[in-house]
mmCIF file of the N, C-alpha and C atoms, coordinates in Angstrom:
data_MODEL
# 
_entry.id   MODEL 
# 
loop_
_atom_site.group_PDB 
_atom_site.id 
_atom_site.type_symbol 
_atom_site.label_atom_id 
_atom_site.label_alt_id 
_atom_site.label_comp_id 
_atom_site.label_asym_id 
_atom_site.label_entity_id 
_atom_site.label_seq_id 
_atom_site.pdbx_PDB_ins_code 
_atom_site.Cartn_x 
_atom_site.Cartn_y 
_atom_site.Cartn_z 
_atom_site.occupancy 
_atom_site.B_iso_or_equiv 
_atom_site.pdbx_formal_charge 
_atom_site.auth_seq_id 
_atom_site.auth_comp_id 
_atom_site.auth_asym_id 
_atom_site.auth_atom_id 
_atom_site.pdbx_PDB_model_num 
ATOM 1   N N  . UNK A 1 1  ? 92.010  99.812  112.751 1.00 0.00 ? 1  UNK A N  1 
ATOM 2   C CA . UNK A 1 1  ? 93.285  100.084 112.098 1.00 0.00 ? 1  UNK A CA 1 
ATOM 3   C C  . UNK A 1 1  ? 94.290  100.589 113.124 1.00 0.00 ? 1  UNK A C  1 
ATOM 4   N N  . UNK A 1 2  ? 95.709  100.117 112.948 1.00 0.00 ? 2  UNK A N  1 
ATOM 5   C CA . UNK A 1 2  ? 96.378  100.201 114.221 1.00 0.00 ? 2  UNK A CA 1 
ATOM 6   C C  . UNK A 1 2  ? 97.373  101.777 113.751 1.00 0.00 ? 2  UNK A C  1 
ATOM 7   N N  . UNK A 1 3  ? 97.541  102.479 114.292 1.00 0.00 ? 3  UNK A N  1 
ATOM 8   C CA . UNK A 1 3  ? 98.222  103.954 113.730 1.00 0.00 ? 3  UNK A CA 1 
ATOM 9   C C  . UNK A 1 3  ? 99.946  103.418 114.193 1.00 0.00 ? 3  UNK A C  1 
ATOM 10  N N  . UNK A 1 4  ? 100.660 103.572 113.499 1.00 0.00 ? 4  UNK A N  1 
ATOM 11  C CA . UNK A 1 4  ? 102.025 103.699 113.574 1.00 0.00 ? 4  UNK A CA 1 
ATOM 12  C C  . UNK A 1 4  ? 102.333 104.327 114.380 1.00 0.00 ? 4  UNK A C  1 
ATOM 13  N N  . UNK A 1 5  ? 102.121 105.683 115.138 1.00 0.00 ? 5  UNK A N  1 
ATOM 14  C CA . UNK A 1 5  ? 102.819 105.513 116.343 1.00 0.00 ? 5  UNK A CA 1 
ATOM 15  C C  . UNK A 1 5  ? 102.436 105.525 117.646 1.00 0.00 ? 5  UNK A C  1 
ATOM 16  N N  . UNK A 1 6  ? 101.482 104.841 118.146 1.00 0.00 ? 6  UNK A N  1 
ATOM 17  C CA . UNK A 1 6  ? 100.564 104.544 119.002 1.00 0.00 ? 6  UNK A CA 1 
ATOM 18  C C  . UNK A 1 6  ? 100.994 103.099 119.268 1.00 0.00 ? 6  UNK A C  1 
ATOM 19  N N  . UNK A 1 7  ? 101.170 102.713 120.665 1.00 0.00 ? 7  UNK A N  1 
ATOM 20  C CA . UNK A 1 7  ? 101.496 101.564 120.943 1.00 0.00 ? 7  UNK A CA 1 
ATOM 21  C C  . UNK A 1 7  ? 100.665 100.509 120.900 1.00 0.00 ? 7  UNK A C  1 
ATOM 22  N N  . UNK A 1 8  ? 100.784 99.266  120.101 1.00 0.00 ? 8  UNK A N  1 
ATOM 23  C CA . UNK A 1 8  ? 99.301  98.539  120.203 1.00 0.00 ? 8  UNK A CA 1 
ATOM 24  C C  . UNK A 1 8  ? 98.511  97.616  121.150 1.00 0.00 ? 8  UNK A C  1 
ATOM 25  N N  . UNK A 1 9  ? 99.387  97.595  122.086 1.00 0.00 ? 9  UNK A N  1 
ATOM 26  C CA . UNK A 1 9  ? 99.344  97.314  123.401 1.00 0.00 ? 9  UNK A CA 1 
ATOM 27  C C  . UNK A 1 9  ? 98.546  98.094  124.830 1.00 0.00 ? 9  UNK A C  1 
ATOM 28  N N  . UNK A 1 10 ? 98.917  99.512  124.600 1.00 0.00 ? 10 UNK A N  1 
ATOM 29  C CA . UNK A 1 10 ? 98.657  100.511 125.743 1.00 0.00 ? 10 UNK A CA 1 
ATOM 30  C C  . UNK A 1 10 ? 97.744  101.499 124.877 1.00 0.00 ? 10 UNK A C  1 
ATOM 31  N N  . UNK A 1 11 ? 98.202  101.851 123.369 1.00 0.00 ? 11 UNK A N  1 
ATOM 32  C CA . UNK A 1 11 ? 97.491  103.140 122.525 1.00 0.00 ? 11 UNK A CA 1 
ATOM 33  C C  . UNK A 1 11 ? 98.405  104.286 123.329 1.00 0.00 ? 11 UNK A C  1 
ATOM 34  N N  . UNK A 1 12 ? 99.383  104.216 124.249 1.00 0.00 ? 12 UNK A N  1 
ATOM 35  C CA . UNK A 1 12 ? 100.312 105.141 124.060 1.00 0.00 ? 12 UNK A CA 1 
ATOM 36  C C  . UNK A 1 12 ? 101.148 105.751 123.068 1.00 0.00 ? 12 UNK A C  1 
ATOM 37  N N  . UNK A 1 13 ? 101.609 106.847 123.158 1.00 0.00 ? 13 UNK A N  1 
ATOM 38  C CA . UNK A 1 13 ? 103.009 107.382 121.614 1.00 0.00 ? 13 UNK A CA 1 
ATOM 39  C C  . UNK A 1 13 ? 103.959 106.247 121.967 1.00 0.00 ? 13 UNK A C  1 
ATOM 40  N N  . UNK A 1 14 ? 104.072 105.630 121.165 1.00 0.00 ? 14 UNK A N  1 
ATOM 41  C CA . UNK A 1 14 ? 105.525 104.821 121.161 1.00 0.00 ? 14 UNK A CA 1 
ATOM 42  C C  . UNK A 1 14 ? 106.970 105.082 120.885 1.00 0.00 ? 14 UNK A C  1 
ATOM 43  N N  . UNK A 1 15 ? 106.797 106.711 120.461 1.00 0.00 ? 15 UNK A N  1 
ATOM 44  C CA . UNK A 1 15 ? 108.264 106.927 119.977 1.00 0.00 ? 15 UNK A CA 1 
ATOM 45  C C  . UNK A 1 15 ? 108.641 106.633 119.039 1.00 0.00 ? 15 UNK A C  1 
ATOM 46  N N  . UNK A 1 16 ? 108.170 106.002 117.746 1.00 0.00 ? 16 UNK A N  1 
ATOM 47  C CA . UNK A 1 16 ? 109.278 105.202 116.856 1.00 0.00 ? 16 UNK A CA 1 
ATOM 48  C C  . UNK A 1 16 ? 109.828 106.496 116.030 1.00 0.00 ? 16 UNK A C  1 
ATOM 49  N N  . UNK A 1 17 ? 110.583 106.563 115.877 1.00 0.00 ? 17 UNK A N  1 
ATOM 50  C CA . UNK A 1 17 ? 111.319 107.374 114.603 1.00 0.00 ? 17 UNK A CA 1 
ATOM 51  C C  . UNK A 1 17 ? 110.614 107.269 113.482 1.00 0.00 ? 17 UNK A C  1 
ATOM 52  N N  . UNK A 1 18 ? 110.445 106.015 113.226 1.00 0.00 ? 18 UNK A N  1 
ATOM 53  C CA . UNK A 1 18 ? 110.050 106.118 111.699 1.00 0.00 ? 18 UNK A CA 1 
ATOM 54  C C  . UNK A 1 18 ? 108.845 106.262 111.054 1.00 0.00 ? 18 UNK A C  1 
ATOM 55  N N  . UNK A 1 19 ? 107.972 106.268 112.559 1.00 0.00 ? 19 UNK A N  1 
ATOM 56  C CA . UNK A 1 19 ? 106.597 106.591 112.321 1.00 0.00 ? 19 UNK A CA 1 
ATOM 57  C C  . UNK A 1 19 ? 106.238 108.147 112.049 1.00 0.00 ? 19 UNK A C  1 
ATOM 58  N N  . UNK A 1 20 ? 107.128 108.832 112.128 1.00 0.00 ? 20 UNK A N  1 
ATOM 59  C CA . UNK A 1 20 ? 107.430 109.899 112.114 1.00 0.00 ? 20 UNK A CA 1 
ATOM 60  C C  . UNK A 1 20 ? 108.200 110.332 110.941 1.00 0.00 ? 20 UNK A C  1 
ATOM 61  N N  . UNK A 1 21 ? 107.299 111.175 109.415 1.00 0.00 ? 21 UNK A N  1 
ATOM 62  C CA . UNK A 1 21 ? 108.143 111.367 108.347 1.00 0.00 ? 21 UNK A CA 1 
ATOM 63  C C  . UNK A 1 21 ? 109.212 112.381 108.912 1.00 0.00 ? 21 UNK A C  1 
ATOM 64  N N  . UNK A 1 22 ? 109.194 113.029 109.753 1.00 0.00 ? 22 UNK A N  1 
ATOM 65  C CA . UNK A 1 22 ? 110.525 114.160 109.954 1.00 0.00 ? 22 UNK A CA 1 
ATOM 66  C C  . UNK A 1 22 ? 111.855 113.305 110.469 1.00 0.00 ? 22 UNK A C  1 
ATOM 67  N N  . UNK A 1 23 ? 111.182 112.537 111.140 1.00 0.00 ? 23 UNK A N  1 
ATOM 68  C CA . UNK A 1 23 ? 112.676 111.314 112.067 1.00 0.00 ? 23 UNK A CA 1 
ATOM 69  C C  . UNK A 1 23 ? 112.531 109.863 111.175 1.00 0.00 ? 23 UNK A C  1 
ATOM 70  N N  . UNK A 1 24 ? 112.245 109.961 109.943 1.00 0.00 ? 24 UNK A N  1 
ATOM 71  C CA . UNK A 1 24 ? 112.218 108.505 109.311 1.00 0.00 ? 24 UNK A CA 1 
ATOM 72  C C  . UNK A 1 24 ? 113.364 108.477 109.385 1.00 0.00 ? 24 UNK A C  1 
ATOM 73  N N  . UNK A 1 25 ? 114.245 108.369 108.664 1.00 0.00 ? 25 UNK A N  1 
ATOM 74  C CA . UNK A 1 25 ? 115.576 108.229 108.667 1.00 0.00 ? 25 UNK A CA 1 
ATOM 75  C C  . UNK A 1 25 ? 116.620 108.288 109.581 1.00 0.00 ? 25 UNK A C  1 
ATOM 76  N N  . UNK A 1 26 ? 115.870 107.870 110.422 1.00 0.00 ? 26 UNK A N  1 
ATOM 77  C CA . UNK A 1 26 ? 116.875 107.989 111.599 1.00 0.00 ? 26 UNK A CA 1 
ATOM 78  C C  . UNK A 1 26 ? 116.463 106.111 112.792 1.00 0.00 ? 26 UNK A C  1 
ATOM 79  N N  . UNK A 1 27 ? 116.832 105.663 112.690 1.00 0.00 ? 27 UNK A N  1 
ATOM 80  C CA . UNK A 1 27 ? 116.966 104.272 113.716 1.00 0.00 ? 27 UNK A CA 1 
ATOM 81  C C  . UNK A 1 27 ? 115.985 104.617 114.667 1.00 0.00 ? 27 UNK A C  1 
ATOM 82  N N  . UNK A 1 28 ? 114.880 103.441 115.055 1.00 0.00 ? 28 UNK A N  1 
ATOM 83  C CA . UNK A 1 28 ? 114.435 103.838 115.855 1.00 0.00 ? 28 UNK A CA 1 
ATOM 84  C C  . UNK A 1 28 ? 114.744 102.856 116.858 1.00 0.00 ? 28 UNK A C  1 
ATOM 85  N N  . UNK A 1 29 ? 114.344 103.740 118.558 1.00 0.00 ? 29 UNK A N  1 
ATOM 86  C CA . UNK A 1 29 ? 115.135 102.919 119.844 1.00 0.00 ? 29 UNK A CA 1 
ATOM 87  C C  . UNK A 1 29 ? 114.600 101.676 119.900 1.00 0.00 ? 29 UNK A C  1 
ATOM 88  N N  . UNK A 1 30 ? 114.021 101.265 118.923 1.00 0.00 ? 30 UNK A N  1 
ATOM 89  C CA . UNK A 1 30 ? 114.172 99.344  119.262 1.00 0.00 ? 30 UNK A CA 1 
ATOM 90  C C  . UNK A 1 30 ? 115.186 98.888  118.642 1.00 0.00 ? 30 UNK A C  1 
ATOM 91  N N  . UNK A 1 31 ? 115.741 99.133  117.603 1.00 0.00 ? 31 UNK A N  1 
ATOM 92  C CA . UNK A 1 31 ? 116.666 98.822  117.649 1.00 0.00 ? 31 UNK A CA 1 
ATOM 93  C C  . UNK A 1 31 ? 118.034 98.921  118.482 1.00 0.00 ? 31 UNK A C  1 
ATOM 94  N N  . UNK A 1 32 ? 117.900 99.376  119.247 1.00 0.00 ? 32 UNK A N  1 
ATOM 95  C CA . UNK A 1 32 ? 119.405 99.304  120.041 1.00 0.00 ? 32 UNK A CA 1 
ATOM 96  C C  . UNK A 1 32 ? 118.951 98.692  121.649 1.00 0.00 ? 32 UNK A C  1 
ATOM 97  N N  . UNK A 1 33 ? 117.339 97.389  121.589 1.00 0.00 ? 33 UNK A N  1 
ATOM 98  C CA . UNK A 1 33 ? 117.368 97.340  122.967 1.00 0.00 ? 33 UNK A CA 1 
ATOM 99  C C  . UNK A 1 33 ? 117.187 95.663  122.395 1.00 0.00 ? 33 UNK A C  1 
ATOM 100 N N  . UNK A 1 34 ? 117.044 94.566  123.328 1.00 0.00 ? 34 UNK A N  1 
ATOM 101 C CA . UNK A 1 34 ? 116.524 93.465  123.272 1.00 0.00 ? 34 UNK A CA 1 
ATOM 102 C C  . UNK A 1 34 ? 115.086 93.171  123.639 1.00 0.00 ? 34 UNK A C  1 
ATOM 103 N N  . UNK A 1 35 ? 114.346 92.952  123.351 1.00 0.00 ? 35 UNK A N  1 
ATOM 104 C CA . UNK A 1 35 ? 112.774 92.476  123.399 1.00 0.00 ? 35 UNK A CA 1 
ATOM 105 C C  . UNK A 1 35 ? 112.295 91.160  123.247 1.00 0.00 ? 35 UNK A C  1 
ATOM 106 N N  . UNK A 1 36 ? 111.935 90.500  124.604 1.00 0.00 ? 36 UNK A N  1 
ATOM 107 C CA . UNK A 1 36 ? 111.969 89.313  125.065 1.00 0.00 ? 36 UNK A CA 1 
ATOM 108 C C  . UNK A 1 36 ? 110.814 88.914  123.791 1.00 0.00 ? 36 UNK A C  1 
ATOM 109 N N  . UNK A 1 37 ? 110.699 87.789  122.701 1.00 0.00 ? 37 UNK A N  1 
ATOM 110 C CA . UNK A 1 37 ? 110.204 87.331  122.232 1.00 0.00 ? 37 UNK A CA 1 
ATOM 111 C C  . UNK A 1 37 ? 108.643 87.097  122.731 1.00 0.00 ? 37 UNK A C  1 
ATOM 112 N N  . UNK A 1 38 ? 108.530 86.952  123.950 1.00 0.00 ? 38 UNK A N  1 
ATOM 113 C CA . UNK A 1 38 ? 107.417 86.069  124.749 1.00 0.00 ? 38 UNK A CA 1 
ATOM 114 C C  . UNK A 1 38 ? 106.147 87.650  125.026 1.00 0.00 ? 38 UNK A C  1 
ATOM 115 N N  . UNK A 1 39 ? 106.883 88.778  125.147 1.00 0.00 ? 39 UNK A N  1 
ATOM 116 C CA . UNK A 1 39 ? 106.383 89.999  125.281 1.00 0.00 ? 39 UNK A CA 1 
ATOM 117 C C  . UNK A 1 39 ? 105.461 90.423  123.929 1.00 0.00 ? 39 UNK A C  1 
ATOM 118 N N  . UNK A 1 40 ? 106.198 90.390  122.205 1.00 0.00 ? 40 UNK A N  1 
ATOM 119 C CA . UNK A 1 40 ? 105.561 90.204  121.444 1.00 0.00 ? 40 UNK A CA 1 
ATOM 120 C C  . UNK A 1 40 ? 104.325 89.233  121.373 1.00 0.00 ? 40 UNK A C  1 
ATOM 121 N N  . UNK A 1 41 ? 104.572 87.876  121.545 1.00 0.00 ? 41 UNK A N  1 
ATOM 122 C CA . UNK A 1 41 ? 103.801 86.571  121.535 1.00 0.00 ? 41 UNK A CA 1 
ATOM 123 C C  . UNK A 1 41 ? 102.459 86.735  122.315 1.00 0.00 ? 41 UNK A C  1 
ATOM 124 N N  . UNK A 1 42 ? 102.844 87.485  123.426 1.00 0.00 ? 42 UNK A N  1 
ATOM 125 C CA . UNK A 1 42 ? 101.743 87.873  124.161 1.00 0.00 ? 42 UNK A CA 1 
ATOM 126 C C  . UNK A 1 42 ? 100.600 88.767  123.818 1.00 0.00 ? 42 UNK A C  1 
ATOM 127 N N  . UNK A 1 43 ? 100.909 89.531  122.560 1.00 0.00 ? 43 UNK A N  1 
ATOM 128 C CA . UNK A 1 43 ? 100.137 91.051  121.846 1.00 0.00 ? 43 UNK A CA 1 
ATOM 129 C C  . UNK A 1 43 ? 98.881  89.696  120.734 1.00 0.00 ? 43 UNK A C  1 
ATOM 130 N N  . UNK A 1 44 ? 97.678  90.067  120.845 1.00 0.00 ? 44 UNK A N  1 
ATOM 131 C CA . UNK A 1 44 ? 97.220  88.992  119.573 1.00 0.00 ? 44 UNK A CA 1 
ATOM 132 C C  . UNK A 1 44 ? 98.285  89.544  118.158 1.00 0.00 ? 44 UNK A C  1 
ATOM 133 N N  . UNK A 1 45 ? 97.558  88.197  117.799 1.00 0.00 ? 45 UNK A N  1 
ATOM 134 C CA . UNK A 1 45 ? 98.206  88.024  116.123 1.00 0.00 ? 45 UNK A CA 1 
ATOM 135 C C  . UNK A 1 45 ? 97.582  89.375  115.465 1.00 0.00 ? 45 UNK A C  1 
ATOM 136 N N  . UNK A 1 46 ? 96.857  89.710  115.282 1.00 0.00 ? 46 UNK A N  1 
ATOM 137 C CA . UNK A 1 46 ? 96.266  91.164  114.265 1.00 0.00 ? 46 UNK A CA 1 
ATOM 138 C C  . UNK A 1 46 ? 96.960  92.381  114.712 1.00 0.00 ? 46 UNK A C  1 
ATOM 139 N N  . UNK A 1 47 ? 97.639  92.578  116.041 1.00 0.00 ? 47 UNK A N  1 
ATOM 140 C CA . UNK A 1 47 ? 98.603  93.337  116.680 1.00 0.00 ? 47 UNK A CA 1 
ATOM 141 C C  . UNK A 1 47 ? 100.067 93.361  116.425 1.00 0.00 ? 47 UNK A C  1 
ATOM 142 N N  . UNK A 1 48 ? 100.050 92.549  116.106 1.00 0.00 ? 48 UNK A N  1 
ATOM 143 C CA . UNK A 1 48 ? 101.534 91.780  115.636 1.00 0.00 ? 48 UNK A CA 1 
ATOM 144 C C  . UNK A 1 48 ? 102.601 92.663  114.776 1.00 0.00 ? 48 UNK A C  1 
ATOM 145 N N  . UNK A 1 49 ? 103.697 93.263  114.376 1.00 0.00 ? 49 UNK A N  1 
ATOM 146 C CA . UNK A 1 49 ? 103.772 93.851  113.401 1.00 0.00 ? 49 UNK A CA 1 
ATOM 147 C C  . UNK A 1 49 ? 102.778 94.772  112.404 1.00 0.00 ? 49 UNK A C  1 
ATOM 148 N N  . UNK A 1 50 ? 102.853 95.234  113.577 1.00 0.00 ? 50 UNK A N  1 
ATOM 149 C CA . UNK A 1 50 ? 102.157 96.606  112.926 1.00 0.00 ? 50 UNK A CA 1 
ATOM 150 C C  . UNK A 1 50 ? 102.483 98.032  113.194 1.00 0.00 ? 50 UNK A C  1 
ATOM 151 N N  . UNK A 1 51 ? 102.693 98.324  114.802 1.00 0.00 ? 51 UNK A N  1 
ATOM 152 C CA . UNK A 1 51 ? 103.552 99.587  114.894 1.00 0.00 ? 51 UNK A CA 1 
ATOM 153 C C  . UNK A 1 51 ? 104.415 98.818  115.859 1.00 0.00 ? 51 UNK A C  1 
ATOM 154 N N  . UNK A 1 52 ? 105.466 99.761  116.414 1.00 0.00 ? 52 UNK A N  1 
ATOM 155 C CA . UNK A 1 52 ? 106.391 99.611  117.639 1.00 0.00 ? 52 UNK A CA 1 
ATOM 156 C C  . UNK A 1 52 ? 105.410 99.592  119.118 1.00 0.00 ? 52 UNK A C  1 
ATOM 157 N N  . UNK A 1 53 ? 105.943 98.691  120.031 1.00 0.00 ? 53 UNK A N  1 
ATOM 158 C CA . UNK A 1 53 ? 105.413 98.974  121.354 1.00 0.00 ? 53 UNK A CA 1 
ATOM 159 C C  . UNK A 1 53 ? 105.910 100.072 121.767 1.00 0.00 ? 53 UNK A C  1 
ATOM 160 N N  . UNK A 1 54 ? 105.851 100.626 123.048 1.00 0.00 ? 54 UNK A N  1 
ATOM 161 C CA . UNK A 1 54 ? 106.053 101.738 123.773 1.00 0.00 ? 54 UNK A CA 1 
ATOM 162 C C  . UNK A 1 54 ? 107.220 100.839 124.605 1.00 0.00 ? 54 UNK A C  1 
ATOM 163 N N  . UNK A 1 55 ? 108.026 101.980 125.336 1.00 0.00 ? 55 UNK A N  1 
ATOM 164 C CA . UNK A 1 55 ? 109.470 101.274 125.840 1.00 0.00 ? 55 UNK A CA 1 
ATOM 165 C C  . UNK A 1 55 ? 108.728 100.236 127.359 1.00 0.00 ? 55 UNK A C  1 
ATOM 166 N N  . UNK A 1 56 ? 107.492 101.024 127.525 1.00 0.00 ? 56 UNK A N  1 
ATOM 167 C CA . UNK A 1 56 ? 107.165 100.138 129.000 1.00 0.00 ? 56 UNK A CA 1 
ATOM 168 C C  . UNK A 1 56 ? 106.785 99.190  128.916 1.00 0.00 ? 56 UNK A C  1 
ATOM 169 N N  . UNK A 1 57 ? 105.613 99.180  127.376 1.00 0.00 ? 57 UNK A N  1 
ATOM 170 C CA . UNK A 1 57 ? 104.786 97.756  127.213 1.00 0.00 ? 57 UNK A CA 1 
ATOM 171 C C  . UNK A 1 57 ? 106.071 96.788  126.406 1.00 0.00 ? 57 UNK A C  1 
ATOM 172 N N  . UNK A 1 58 ? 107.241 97.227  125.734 1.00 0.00 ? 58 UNK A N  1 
ATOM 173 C CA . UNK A 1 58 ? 107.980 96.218  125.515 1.00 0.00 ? 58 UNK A CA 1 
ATOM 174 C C  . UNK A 1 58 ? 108.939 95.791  126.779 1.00 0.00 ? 58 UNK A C  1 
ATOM 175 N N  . UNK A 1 59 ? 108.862 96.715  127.521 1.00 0.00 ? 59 UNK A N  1 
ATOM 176 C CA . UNK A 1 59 ? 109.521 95.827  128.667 1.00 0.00 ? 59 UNK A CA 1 
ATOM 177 C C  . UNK A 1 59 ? 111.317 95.896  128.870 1.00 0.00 ? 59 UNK A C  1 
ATOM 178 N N  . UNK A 1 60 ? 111.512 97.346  127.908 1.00 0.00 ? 60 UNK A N  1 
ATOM 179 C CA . UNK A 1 60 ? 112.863 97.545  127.875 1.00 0.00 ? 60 UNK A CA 1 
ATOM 180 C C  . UNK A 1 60 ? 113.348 99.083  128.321 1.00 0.00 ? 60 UNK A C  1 
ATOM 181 N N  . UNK A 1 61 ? 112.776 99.778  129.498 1.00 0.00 ? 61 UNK A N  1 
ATOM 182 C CA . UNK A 1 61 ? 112.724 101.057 129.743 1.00 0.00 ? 61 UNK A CA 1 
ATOM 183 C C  . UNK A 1 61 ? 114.027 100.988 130.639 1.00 0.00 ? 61 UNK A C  1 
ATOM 184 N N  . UNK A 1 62 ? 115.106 99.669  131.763 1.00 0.00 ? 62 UNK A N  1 
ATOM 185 C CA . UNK A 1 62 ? 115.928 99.625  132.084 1.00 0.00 ? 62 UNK A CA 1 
ATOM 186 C C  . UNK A 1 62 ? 116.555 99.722  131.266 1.00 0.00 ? 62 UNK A C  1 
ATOM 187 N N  . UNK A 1 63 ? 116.591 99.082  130.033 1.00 0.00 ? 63 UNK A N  1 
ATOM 188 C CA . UNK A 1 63 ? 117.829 98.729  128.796 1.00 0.00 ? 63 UNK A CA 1 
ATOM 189 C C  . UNK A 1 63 ? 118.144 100.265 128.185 1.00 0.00 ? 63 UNK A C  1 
ATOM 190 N N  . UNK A 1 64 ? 116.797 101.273 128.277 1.00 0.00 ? 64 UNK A N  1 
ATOM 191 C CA . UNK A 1 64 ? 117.039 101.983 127.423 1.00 0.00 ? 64 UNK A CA 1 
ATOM 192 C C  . UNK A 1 64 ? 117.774 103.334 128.557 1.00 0.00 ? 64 UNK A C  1 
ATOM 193 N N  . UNK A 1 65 ? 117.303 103.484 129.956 1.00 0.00 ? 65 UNK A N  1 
ATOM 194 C CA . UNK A 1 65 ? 117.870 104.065 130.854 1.00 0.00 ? 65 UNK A CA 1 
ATOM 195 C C  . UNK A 1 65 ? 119.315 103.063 130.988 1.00 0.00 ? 65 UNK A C  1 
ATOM 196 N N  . UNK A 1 66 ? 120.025 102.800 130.967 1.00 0.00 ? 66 UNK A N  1 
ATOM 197 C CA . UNK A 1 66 ? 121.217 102.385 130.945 1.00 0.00 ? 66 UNK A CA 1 
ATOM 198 C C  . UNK A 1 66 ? 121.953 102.663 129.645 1.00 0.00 ? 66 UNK A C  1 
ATOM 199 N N  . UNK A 1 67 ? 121.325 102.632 128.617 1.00 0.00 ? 67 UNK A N  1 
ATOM 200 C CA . UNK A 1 67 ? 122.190 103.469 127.642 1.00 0.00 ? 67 UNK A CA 1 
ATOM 201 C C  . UNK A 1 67 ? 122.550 104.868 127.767 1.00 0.00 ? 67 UNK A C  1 
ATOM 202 N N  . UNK A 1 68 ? 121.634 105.042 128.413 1.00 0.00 ? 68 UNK A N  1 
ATOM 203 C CA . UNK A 1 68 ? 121.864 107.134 128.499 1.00 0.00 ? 68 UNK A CA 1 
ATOM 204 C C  . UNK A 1 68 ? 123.022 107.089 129.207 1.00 0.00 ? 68 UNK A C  1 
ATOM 205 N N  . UNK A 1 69 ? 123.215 106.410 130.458 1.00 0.00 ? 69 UNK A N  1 
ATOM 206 C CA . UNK A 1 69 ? 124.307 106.664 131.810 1.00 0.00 ? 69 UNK A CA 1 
ATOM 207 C C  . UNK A 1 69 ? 125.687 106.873 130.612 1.00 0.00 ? 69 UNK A C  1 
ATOM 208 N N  . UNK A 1 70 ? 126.536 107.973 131.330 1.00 0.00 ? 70 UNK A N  1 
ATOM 209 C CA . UNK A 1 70 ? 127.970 107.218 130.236 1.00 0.00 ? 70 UNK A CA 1 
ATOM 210 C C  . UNK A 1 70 ? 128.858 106.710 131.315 1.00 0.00 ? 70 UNK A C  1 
ATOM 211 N N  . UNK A 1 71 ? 129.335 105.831 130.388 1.00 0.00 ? 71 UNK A N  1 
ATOM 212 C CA . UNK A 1 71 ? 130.392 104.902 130.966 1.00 0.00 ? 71 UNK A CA 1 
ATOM 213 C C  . UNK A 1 71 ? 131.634 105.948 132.150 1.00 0.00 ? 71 UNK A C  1 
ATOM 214 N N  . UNK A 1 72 ? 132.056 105.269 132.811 1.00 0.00 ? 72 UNK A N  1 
ATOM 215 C CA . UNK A 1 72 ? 132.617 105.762 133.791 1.00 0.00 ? 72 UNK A CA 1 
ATOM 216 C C  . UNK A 1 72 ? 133.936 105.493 133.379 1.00 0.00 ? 72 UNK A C  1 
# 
């Protein structure tokens, strides 16, 4: 059984917000990154939609360090 916030990829914390009843309601950081299709495709099918990856195993830890910077 795959735990919601454990990455299913690594079994790292993944961070999601919503795996989390105190931060449900709140967006979690996949939504505000892009995640190469081929990165999912790569996880087996029983892995699939089930929790969030972790920002490293999805492959978006630049996308998400570039949001922090503020604009100049």
């Amino acid at each position: 059984m795959t735990r919601p916030d454990l990455c299913p990829a690594c079994g790292a914390r993944n961070d999601c917000t919503l795996a989390d009843p105190r931060t449900a309601d709140h967006a979690c950081w996949c939504y505000g990154v892009s995640i190469d299709p081929a990165v999912l495709e790569a996880l087996p099918p029983t892995l699939r939609d089930q929790s969030c990856l972790c920002p490293r195993c999805a492959q978006v830890e630049a996308q998400l360090q570039a949001a922090k910077r503020p604009i100049p």
